[in-house]
C-alpha positions in Angstrom: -4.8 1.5 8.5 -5.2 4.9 8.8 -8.4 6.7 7.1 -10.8 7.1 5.4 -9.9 10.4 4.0 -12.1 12.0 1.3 -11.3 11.3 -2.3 -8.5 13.0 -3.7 -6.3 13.7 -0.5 -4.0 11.4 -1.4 -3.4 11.8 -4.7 -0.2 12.6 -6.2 0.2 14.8 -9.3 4.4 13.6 -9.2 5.6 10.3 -10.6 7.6 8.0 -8.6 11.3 7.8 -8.0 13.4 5.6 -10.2 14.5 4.5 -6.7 11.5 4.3 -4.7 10.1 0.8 -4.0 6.9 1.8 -5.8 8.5 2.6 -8.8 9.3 -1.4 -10.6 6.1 -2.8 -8.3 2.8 -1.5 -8.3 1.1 0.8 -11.3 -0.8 3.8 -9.8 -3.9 3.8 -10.8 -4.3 -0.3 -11.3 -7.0 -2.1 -9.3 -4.8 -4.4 -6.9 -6.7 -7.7 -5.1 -4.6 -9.0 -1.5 -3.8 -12.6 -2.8 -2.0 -13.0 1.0 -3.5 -11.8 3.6 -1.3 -9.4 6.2 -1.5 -7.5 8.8 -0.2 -3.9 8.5 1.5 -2.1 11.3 -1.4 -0.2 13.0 -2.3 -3.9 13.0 -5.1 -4.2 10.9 -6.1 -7.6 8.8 -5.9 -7.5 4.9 -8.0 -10.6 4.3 -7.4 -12.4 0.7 -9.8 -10.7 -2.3 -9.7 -7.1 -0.5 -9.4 -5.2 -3.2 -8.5 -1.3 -4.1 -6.9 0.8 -6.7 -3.5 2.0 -6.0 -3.0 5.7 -5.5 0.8 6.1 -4.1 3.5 5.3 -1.8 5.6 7.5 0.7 8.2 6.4 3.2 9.5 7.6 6.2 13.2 6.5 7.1 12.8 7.8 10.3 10.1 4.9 11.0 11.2 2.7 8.7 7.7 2.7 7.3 6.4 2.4 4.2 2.9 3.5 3.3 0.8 2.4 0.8 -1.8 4.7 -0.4 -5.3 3.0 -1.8 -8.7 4.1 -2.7 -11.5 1.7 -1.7 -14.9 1.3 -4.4 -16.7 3.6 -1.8 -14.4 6.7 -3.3 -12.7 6.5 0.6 -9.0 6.6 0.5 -6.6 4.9 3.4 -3.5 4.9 4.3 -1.9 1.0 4.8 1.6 1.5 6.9 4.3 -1.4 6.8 7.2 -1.3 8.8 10.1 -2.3 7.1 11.8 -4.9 9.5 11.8 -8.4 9.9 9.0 -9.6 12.6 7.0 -6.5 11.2 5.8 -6.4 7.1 9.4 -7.0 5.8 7.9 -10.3 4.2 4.9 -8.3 2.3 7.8 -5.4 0.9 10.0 -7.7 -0.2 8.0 -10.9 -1.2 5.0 -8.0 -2.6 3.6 -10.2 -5.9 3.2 -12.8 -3.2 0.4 -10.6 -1.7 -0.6 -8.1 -4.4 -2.4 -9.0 -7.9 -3.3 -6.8 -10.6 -6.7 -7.8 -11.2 
């Protein structure tokens, strides 16, 4: 988890892609709750009932990685990366109501 940066550096005036991952999943601006915990790829813990509000998504195909873009009730914002590959976070992309609840 990468962070925290100050509030509003990671917000993004642009809609999502009809083809990004972000796009038929999670709502920007919607307060998310972990309902499975995970561990991201810098290889920190996302216990059950952490919650934030969803800011955004970008992806590197160069790493494979996927990060996920939240702000925290403290106004921080962070950066949570998952790798997209099995033994990594491939279960929380593709299995993500499993670990994310609109609250």
């Amino acid at each position: 988890m990468k962070g925290p940066y100050k509030l509003g550096t990671l917000h993004s005036p642009l809609p999502p892609a009809t083809t990004s991952w972000e796009h038929t999943r999670l709502s920007r601006g919607s307060r998310y709750r972990v309902a499975g915990s995970f561990v991201d790829a810098d290889g920190d813990e996302h216990p059950s009932g952490e919650e934030w509000i969803f800011l955004n998504t970008t992806f590197s195909k160069f790493d494979n990685e996927l990060t996920i873009q939240v702000r925290k009730d403290n106004g921080e914002e962070w950066k949570i990366p998952l790798v997209w590959e099995r033994g990594r976070q491939w279960d929380v992309l593709e299995n993500w109501s499993q670990y994310f609840r609109l609250c």
